[in-house]
C-alpha positions, -999 to 999 in steps of 0.1 A, spaced: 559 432 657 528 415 639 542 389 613 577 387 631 594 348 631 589 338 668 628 336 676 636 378 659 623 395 688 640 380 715 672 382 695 666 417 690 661 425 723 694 405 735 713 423 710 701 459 724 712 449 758 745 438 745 749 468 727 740 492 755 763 475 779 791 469 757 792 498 735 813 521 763 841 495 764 840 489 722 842 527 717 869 526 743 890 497 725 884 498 688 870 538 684 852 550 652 850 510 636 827 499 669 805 530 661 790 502 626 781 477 652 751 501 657 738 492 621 736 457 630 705 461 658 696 493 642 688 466 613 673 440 632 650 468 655 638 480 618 633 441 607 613 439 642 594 469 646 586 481 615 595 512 599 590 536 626 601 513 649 633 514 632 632 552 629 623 556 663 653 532 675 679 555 646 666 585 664 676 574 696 706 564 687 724 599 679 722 613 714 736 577 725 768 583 703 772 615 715 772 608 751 796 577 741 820 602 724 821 621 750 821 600 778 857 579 770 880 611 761 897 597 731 924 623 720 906 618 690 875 629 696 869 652 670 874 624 645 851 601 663 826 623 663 829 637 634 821 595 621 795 592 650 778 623 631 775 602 601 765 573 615 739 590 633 724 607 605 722 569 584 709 554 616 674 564 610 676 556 573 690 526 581 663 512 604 631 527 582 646 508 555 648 475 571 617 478 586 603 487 547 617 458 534 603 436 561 567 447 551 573 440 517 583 406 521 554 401 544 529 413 518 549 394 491 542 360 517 506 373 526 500 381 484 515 347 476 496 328 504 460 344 492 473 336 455 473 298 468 442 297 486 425 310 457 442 291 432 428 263 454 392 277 458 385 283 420 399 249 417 374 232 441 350 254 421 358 237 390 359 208 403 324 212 419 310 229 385 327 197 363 311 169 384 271 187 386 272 194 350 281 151 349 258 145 378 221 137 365 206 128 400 210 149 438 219 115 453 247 112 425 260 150 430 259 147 468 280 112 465 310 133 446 309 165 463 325 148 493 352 132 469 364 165 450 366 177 482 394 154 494 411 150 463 414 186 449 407 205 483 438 186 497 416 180 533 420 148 550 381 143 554 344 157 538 310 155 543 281 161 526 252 161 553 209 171 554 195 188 582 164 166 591 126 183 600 132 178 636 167 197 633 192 165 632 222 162 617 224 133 588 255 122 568 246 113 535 280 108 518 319 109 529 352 105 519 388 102 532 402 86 561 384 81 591 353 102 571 331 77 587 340 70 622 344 108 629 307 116 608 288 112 644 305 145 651 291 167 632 255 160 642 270 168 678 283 198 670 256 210 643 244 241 653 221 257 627 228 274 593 263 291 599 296 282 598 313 263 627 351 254 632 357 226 654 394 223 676 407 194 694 399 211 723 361 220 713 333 197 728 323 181 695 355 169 685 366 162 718 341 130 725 361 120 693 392 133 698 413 97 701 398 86 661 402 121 650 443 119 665 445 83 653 435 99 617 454 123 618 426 153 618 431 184 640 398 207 629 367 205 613 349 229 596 310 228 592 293 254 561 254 255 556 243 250 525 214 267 514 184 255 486 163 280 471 170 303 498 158 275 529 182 253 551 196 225 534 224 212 554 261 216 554 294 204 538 322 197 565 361 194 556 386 183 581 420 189 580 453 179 596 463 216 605 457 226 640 459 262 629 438 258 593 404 276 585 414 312 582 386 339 580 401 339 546 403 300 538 364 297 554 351 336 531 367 306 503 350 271 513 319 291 516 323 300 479 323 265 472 295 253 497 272 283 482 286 264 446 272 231 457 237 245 470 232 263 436 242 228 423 219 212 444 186 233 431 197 229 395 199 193 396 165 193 418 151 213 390 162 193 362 149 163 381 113 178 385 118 184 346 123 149 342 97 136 361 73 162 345 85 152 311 74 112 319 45 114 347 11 119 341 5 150 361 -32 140 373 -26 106 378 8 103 389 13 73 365 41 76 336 25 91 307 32 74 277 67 91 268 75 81 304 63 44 292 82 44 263 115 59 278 111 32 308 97 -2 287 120 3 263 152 -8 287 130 -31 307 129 -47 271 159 -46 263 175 -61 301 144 -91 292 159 -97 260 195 -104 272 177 -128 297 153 -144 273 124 -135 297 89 -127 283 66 -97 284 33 -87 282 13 -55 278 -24 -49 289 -37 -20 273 -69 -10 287 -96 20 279 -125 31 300 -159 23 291 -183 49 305 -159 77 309 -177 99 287 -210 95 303 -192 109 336 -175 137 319 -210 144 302 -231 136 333 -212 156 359 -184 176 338 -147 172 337 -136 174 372 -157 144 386 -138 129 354 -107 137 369 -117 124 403 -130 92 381 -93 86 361 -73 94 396 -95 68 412 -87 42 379 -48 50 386 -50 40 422 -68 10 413 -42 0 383 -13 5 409 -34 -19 438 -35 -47 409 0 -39 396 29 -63 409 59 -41 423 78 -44 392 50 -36 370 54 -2 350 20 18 352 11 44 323 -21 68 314 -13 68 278 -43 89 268 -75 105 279 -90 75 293 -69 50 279 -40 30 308 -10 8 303 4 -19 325 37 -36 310 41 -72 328 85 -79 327 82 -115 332 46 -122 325 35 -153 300 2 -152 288 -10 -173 322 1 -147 342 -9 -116 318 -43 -131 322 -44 -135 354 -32 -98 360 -53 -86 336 -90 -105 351 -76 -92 383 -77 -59 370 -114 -62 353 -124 -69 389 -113 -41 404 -128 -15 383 -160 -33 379 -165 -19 416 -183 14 413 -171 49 419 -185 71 440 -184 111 424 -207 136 439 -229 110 456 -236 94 426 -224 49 420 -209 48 388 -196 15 369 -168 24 346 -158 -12 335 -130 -9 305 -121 -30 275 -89 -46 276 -62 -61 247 -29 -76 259 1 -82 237 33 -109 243 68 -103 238 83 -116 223 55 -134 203 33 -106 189 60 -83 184 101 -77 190 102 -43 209 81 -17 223 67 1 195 53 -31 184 37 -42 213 21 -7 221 8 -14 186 -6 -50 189 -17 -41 226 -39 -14 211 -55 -32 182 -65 -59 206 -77 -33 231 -96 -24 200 -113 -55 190 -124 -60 230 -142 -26 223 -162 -39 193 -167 -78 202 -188 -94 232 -158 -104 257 -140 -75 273 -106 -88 273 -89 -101 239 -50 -114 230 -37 -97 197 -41 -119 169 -30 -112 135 -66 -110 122 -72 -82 146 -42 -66 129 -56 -64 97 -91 -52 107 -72 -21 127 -50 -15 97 -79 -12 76 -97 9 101 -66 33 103 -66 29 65 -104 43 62 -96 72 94 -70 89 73 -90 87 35 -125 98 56 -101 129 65 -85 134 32 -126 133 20 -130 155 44 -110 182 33 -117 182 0 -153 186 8 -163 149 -8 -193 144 17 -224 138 0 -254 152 17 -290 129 3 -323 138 16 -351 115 32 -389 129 29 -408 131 59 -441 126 56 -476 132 70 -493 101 75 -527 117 69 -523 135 39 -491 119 26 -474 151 19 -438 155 23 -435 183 53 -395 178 63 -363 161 48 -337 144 69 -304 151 54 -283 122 58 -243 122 45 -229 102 21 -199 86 13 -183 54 2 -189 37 27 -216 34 56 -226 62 75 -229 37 108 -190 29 95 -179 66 90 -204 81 118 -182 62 148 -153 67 132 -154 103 126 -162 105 164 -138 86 177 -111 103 156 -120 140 167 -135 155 138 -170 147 140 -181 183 146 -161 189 106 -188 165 95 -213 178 112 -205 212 99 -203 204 64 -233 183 63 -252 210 81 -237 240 52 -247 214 20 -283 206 39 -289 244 39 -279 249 8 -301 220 -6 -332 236 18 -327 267 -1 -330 250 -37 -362 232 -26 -375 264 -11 -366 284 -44 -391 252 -63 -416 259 -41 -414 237 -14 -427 251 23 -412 228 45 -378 219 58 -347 201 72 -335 180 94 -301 174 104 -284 153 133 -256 168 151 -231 153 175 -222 157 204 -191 171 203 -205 196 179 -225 211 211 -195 211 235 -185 243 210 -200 273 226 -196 294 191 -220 267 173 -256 288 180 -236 321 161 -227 296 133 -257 286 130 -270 322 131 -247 331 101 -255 302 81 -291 306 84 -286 348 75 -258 333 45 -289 310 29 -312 338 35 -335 313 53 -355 314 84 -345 298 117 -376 277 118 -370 259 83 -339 241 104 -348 214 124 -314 201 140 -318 163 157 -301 152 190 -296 118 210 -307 119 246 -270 109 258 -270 149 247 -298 160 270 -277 143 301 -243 163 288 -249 187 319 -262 223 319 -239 233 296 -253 213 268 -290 224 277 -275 264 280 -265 257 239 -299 242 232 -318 269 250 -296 297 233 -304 279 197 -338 271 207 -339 314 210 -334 326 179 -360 299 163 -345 268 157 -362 239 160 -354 207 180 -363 171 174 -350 143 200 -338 115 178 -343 76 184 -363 79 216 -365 52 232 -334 39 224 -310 61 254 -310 57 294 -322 93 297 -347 102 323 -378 116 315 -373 148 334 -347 159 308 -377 162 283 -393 181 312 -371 207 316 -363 212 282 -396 206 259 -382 195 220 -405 200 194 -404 172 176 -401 134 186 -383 106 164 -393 75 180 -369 50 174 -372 22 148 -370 -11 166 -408 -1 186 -419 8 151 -408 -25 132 -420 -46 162 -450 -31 167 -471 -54 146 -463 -85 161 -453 -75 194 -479 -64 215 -455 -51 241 -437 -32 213 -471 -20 200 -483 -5 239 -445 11 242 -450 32 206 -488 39 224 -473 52 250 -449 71 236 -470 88 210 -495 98 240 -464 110 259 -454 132 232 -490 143 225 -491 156 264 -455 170 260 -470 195 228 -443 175 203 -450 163 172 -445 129 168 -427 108 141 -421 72 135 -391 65 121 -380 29 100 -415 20 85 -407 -7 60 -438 -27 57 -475 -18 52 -478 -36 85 -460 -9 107 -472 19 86 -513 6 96 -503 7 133 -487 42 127 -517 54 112 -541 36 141 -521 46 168 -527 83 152 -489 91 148 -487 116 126 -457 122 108 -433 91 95 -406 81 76 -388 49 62 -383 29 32 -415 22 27 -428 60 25 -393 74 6 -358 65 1 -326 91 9 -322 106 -27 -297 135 -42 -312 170 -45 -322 164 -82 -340 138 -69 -357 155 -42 -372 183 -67 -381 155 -88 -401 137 -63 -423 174 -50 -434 175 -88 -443 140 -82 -484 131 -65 -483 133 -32 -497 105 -15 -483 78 12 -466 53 -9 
């Protein structure tokens, strides 16, 4: 009787009564024709029961004719049984067969209802998959969801609500009538990740139950919705059926609530993409993609407004010496420290940028060049405060250029430009903070101009390499040659620059092969010495340079003590790392001379732990000596120091008879300068060992 209309069976079960009870007085009155009333409930107990209902109630039927038959006497009775015969073998049939075609039009109903319920669920799902692949943000997908819902899904009501830490219920978006009023609801009858269906009668709709009859909503259904596998929440639908959400209609919703969690994740991922894409990961600042992306429209909203702009460019001044001092995670602890302070100074509409290794951005939307200064001293005063890293007070202090808009320049690229040129002149003058100027412009153009012709120089190995004798101030011969590079320009012009560009340790490298090279050719005329040669920094931050070294050396067929390779004292407070290359070059012969001592901020104890063979002290003691008494005891001092240490000890920048007589009386033994020899080509040099050798 499953799927029957509610009205067949009791019409089925009056007719069998009528039939029973009236059938003796039909046969008795109208004979064979009453035996066809038969097929009537015969048909309607098939329609009813099914099948075998209907062939049980056929089967039943034949001994029922027969006793009829018999029981009223007919002088016909052979006739009317003879029908009833044939009656009762179609009564079966005929009841099977009505009870067939009922359960065929109920899976024709059932087929056609699943048809429409799916129709409707890949509908919501293309719904749901047309509005994420529109939706750029979770707040923006989690504002439609609720609308597709109610105007594809057909429901009077949606939600789209996030299950809280502590377990609560919140609403983040709704749609359809009464949505809102009946939203407290669902926290009420939240109850964990699976799916609920709320009646009328059921406590969480029944607190509500006058707004959810006055909107015309008879049950809700709540679905979790899952991200990357944890809890998210749940999407709710109501709808005006009291009887609606089927196991098969909720198996469908659930398609679409799984649809809108997968959603959900992909956006979230796409966001983290985003954000990854324009945020400094250390710092948490936009980087400078994230800068440009984000100024540019702040621009471009000012513009329509006629509002000004400024840009403070800013880069760190003792960075390196941290990164060198401690290594590169106290650096990191150092730029994170920087960011927190930029955001401190930074008004709340302020965009904040790292833009480089140690170089920051603050864009000003509204800022004249009153208020860029003032943001920008503000900003000088918090990171003259010092940092503490590894128990150690360090003073970064920074250099810092500011650009206008729209005075120094129409749009972004622009100012980024004039922000770092200025940056760049505050670098190189006396006052840490500098406005763009067009005079500034040209200098950086013509720096940028020299950069790219030092690299094109560079590469086609147009480095000249000169050599400097070194002489002994007692005998005045030539023991050593300083090679020094060459080019069109000033090597305290090209020096810096190469640096700060990145490919000092090219120069250093090429400088270092041609010095060799020229060694070799003095060594073939004769001469027993050797070279000098200064190397950068960076050049020792490569762990490979002691086997490139090695292999130069073996290539010249020279030996390792004929190389004498110069470093600063900012070197010898680089960290262990450093010191480990020095050690490992200092193995296989090499000798070391610490350059311009004297000059640096390194402690003593460096040349302690790691004794250097030779000591350069630095010119300004030496050309100061002979007037300066104070100058005069320092080069004492340091030429007894050195004695003590087991260096030798050379005097570098002698110019005048003057400083080389104190030389000489201070019993410093090894010098060089002007006075004593010029840097000259290699021709040169072989010319002047055939050449006397006394102290000029």
């Amino acid at each position: 009787m499953r799927g029957a209309p509610p009205m067949l069976l009791p019409l089925t079960s009056l007719a069998l009564a009528t039939y029973i009870l009236a059938f003796p007085l039909l046969y008795r009155q109208a004979g064979v024709e009453a035996a066809s009333f038969s097929s009537v409930w015969l048909a309607m107990a098939g329609w009813s029961l099914g099948p075998w209902g209907g062939l049980a109630a056929g089967l039943a039927n034949i001994p029922l004719h027969l006793a009829l038959f018999t029981w009223v006497h007919d002088p016909s009775i052979n006739a009317l049984q003879e029908a009833a015969g044939l009656e009762s073998i179609l009564s079966p049939l005929l009841g099977f067969a009505a009870g067939t075609l009922r359960n065929l039009l109920d899976e024709r109903t059932r087929t056609l209802a699943a048809l429409r319920r799916r129709e409707r669920t890949l509908r919501l799902l293309s719904a749901v998959n047309h509005a994420t692949s529109h939706a750029n943000t979770q707040e923006e997908l989690i504002r439609i969801i609720p609308q597709v819902m109610v105007l594809e899904g057909g429901y009077r009501a949606a939600w789209a609500a996030h299950a809280e830490p502590d377990g609560r219920l919140e609403p983040l978006a709704w749609a359809g009538e009464g949505a809102e009023a009946l939203a407290p609801c669902l926290a009420a009858s939240w109850e964990g990740p699976r799916p609920t269906c709320l009646r009328l009668a059921d406590p969480g709709l029944r607190a509500h139950r006058e707004t959810a009859e006055r909107y015309g909503v008879r049950a809700v259904l709540l679905l979790p919705v899952t991200v990357s596998g944890r809890p998210w929440g749940c999407l709710a639908v109501a709808s005006a059926q009291p009887a609606a959400f089927s196991p098969d209609e909720q198996a469908a919703l659930q398609e679409v609530a799984q649809a809108f969690g997968a959603s959900l994740e992909r956006v979230a991922a796409l966001e983290a993409l985003a954000r990854h894409a324009v945020t400094d990961p250390l710092t948490g600042l936009l980087n400078r993609r994230g800068l440009e992306e984000k100024g540019r429209a702040l621009l471009a909203a000012l513009q329509t407004r006629n509002e000004p702009a400024a840009l403070i460019f800013l880069d760190l001044d003792r960075f390196k010496e941290v990164n060198d001092t401690l290594g590169h995670t106290a650096g990191d602890q150092a730029l994170i420290e920087v960011a927190h302070r930029l955001k401190a100074t930074a008004r709340r509409t302020d965009l904040t940028a790292r833009v480089g290794g140690d170089e920051f951005a603050l864009l000003l939307p509204g800022a004249d060049a009153t208020t860029a200064q003032q943001v920008a001293r503000r900003l000088q005063k918090a990171l003259e405060a010092p940092v503490e890293l590894e128990g150690r007070a360090f003073i970064l202090g920074a250099s810092l250029g500011v650009a206008r808009f729209p005075e120094d320049a129409q749009d972004l690229d622009g100012l980024i430009r004039a922000a770092d040129v200025a940056m760049y002149a505050a670098k190189h003058s006396p006052a840490p903070l500098v406005f763009f100027n067009a005079t500034q412009d040209q200098a950086f153009r013509e720096q940028v101009r020299l950069e790219h012709e030092l690299r094109q120089a560079l590469a086609a190995h147009q480095i000249q390499v000169h050599l400097q004798p070194i002489l002994d101030l007692r005998t005045g011969e030539t023991v050593l040659f300083e090679a020094l590079a060459r080019w069109k320009v000033s090597p305290a012009v090209f020096a810096p620059l190469a640096e700060a560009a990145g490919f000092a340790e090219t120069l250093d490298r090429q400088v270092l092969a041609k010095a060799l090279a020229h060694l070799k050719a003095l060594r073939d005329a004769g001469f027993p010495g050797g070279v000098t040669v200064n190397l950068s920094p960076q050049s020792f931050a490569n762990l490979m340079l002691p086997d490139w070294i090695r292999a130069q050396l073996m290539a010249h067929n020279l030996p390792p003590e004929r190389l004498v390779l110069e470093v600063t004292e900012r070197l010898l407070l680089s960290g262990e790392a450093a010191l480990a290359t020095l050690q490992d070059l200092k193995r296989t012969g090499v000798r070391l001379a610490l350059d311009d001592f004297g000059s640096g901020y390194s402690s003593l104890s460096y040349v302690h732990r790691f004794p250097v063979d030779l000591i350069k002290i630095d010119k300004s003691f030496v050309q100061e000596a002979p007037e300066s008494p104070r100058a005069h005891a320092i080069l004492e001092a340091i030429a007894r120091l050195s004695e003590k240490l087991g260096a030798t000890t050379l005097a570098e920048g002698i110019e005048r008879e003057a400083e080389l007589e104190v030389c000489r009386t201070l019993g410093i033994p090894l010098g060089q300068g002007f006075l004593l020899g010029k840097p000259m080509p290699l021709e040169a040099a072989l010319e002047w060992l055939e050449a006397p050798q006394t102290v000029r």
